[in-house]
C-alpha positions as CSV (number, residue, x, y, z in Angstrom):
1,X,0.0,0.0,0.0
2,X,1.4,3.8,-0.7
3,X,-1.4,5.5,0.1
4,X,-0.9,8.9,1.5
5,X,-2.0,7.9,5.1
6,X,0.5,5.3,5.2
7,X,3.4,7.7,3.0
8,X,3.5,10.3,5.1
9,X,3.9,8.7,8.5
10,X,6.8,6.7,7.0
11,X,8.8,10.1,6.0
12,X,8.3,11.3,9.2
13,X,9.3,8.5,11.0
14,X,12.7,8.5,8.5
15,X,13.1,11.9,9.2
16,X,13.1,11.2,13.3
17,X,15.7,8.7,12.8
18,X,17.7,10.7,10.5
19,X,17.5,13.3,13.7
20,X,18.4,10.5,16.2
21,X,21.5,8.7,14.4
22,X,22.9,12.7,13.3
23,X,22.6,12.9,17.4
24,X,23.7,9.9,18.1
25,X,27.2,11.2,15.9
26,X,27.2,13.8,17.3
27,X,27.4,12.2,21.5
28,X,29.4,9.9,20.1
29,X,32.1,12.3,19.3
30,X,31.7,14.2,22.5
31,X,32.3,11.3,24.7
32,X,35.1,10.2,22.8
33,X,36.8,13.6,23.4
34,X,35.4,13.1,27.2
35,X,37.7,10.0,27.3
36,X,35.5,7.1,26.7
37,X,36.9,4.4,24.7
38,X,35.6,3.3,21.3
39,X,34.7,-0.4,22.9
40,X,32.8,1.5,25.6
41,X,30.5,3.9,23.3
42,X,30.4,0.4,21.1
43,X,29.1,-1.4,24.3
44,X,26.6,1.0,25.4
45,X,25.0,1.8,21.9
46,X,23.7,-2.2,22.1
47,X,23.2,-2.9,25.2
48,X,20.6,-0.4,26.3
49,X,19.3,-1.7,23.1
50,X,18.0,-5.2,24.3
51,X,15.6,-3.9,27.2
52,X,14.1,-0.8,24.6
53,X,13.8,-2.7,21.6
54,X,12.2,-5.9,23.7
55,X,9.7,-3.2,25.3
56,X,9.1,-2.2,22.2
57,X,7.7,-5.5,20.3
58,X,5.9,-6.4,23.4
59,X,3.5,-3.1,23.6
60,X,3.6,-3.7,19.4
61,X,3.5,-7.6,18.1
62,X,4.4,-9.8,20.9
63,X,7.9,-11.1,22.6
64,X,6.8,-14.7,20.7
65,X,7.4,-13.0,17.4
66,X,11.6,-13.1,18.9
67,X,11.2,-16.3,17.7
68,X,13.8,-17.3,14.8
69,X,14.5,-20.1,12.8
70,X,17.6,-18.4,11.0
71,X,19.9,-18.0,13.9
72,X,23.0,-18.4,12.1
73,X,22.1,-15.9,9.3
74,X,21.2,-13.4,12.2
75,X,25.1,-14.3,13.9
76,X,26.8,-13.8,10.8
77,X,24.4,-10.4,10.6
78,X,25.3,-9.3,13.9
79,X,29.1,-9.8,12.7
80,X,29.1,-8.2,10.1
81,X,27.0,-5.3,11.7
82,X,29.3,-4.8,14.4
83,X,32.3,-4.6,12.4
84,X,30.2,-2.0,10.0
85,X,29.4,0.0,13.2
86,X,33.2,-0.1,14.8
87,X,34.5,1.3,11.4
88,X,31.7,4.2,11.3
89,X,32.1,4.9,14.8
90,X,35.9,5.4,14.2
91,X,35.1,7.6,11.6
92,X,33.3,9.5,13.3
93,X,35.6,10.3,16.1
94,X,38.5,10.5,13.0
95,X,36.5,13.1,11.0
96,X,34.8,16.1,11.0
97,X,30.9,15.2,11.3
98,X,30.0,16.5,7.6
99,X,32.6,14.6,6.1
100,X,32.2,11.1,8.1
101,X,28.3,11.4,7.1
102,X,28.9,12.2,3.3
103,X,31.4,8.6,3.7
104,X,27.9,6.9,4.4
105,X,26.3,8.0,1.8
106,X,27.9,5.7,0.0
107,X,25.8,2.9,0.7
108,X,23.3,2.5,-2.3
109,X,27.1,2.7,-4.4
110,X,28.1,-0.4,-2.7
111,X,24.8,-2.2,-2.3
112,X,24.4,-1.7,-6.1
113,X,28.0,-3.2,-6.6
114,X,27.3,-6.4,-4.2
115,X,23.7,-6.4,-5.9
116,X,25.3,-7.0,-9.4
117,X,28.1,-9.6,-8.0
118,X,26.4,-11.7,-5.1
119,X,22.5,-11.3,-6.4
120,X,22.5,-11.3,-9.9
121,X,20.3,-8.5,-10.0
122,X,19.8,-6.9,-13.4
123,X,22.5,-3.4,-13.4
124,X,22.4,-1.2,-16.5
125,X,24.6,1.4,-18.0
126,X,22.5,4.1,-16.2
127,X,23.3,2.4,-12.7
128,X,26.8,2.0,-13.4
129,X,27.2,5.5,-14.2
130,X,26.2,6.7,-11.4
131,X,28.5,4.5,-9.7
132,X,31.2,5.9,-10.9
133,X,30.1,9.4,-10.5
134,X,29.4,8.8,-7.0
135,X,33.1,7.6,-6.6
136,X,34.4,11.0,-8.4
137,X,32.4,12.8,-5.6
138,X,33.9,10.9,-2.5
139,X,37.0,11.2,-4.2
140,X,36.5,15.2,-3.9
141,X,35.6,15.0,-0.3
142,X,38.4,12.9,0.7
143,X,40.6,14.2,-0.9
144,X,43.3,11.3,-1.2
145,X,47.7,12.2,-0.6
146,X,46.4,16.0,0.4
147,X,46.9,15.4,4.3
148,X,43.7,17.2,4.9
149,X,42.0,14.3,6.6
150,X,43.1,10.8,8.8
151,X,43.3,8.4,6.5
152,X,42.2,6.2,8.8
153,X,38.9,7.9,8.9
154,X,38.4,8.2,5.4
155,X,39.3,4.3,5.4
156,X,37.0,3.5,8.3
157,X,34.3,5.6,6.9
158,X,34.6,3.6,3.4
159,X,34.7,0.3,4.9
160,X,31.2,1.3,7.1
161,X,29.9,1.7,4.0
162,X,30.5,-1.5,2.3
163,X,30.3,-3.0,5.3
164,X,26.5,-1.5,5.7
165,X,25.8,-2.4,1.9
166,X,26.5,-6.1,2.8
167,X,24.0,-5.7,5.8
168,X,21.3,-4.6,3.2
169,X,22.1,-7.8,1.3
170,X,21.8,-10.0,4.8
171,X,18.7,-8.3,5.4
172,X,16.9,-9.1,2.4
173,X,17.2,-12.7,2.7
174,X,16.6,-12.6,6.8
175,X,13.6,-10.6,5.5
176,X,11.9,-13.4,3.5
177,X,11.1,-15.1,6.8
178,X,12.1,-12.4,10.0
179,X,9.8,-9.4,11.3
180,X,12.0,-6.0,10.7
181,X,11.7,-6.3,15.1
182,X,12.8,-9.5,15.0
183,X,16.2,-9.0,13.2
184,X,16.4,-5.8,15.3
185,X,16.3,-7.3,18.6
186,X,18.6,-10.3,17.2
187,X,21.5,-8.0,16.6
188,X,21.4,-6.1,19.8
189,X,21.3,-9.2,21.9
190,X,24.0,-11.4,19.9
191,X,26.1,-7.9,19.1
192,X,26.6,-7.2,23.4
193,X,27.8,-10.7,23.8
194,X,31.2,-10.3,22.7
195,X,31.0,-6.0,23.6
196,X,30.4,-7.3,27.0
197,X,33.7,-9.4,27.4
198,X,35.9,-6.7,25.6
199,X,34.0,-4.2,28.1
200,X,34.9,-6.0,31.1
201,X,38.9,-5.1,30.1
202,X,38.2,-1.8,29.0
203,X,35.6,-0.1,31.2
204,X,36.7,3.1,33.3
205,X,35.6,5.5,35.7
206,X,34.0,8.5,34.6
207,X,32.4,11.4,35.2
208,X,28.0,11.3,35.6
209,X,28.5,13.7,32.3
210,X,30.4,10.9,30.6
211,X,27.9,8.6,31.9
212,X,25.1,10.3,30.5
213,X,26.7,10.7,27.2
214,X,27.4,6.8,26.9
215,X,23.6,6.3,27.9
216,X,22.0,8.9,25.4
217,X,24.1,7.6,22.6
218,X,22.0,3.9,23.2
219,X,18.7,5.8,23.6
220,X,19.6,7.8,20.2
221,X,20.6,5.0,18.5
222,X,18.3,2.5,19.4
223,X,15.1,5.1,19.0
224,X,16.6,6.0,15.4
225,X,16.9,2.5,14.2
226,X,13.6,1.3,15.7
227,X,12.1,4.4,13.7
228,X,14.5,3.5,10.7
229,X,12.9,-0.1,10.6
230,X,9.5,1.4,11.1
231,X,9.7,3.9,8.0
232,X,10.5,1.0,5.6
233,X,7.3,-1.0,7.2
234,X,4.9,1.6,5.8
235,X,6.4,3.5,3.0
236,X,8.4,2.3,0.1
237,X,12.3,2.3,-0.1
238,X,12.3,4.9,-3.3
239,X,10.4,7.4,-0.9
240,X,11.9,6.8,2.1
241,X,15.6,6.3,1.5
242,X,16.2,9.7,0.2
243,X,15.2,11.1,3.5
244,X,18.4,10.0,4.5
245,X,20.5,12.9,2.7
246,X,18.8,15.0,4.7
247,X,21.6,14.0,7.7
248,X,24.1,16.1,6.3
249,X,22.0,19.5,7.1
250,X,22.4,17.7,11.0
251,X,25.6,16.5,10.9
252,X,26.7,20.1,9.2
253,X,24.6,22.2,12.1
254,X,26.1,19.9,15.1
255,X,29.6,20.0,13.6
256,X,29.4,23.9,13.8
257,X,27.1,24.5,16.8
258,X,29.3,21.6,19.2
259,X,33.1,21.3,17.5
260,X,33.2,25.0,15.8
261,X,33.9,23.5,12.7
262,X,32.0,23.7,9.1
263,X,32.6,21.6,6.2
264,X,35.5,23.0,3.5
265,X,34.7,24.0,-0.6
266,X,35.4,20.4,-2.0
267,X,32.7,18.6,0.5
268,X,30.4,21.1,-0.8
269,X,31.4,20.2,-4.1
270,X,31.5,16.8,-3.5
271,X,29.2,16.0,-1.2
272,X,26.1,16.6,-3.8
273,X,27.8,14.5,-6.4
274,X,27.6,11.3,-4.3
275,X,24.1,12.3,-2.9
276,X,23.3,12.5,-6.3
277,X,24.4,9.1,-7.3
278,X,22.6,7.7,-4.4
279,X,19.5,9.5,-5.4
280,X,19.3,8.4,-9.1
281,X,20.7,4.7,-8.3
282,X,17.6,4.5,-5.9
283,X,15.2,6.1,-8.8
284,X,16.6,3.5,-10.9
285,X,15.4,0.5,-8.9
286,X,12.0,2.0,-8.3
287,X,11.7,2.6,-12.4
288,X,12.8,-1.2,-12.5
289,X,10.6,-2.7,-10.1
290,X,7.7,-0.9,-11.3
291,X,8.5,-2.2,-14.9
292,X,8.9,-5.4,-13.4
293,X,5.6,-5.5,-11.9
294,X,4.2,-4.3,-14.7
295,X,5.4,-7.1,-17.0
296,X,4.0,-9.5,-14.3
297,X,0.8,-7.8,-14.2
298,X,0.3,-8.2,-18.3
């Protein structure tokens, strides 16, 4: 269904979680600078997950829907997840905000790349193009041999995006058979398993500001990705996804508002180029499912 009762209430939803995850960047980097380790920030973004997002599907479908019959596919999500959110955590606390968000935006690149290779799914010139325009653009922003930025973040923020890509491929197949909740709840709980014993090493004392921070980075997270999940639910992924650009006007106001610092003249140049990309590669699979559907329907 895309009626307009169901469209609108999936924009906003996208648009809340774009808020919370921007946010969520945004404490991250603050604790980080308040001396909490990466492994701590990692720990508490999943586990305050567990008790919200549990809460959660029992007001909404029921704690027996936690049920799964694909609990290795939802293992080998969680590990690649984890590693996807280590890298764009480092990022973050590598980068300035702007920059580490425009990194993520190259997502529907990489999903169509892995799309192509792993599902076979149809890729034309169109596609491709943008591809490689969206490449030019991160190219701009990062700016490669000038010095401007760690390299290490621009590597960490490239591998969160592949990294994230191949989480949209797991997801698809979990999807054939797993409740958006379901998966959800899956990779908090398995993810704070192995947080939990690197925690246990690395936790320190802190101050109740540092505290709060690590808290409200959980709360932001978890709240964005529940809404995240929620959007796709009720809208379709060709009107919802593009919401996501919209971070950049967040990460852009918290990087000057919090860390004094605004994005340079090639991540303005850049930065559109990729969004760009992302926008017509996500155009193109709506024109191609709605072909496809079509075809099926004659």
């Amino acid at each position: 269904m895309t009626s307009a009762d169901r469209i609108f209430p999936a924009i906003a939803l996208r648009l809340v979680s774009v808020v919370c995850l921007a946010t969520m960047a945004a404490l991250i980097k603050l604790a980080e600078m308040a001396g909490a380790h990466l492994s701590e920030i990692l720990f508490f973004r999943q586990v305050v997950g567990v008790p919200l997002v549990a809460t959660v599907i029992a007001i909404g479908p029921g704690l027996a829907t936690i049920r799964t019959g694909q609990l290795g596919a939802h293992v080998m999500r969680a590990a690649v997840g984890l590693t996807s959110m280590t890298c764009l955590f480092s990022a973050v606390t590598l980068l300035p905000l702007a920059e580490s968000t425009t990194l993520q935006f190259t997502v529907p690149i990489f999903a169509t790349i892995l799309g192509a290779l792993l599902l076979r799914e149809p890729t034309g010139w169109h596609r491709w193009l943008a591809v490689v325009a969206g490449f030019i653009g991160v190219l701009i922003v990062a700016r490669p041999g000038s010095g401007h930025f760690a390299l290490w973040g621009t590597v960490a923020g490239l591998a969160a995006g592949f990294l994230t890509a191949v989480v949209s491929i797991q997801l698809r197949r979990i999807g054939r058979t797993e409740s958006p909740y379901t998966t959800v709840f899956w990779f908090a709980t398995l993810s704070t398993v192995p947080l939990s014993v690197v925690y246990a090493f690395d936790h320190q004392t802190h101050s109740l500001r540092v505290w709060l921070l690590l808290i409200s980075i959980g709360v932001a997270g978890n709240l964005g990705q529940i809404a995240l999940t929620s959007a796709l639910k009720l809208g379709p992924v060709s009107i919802v996804v593009p919401m996501d650009y919209s971070s950049l006007l967040w990460a852009t106001l918290y990087g000057w508002l919090l860390f004094g610092a605004l994005p340079g003249l090639p991540t303005w140049i850049g930065a559109p180029i990729v969004i760009g990309s992302g926008l017509y590669i996500v155009w193109r699979e709506h024109v191609r499912r709605r072909t496809e559907t079509e075809q099926a329907i004659v």
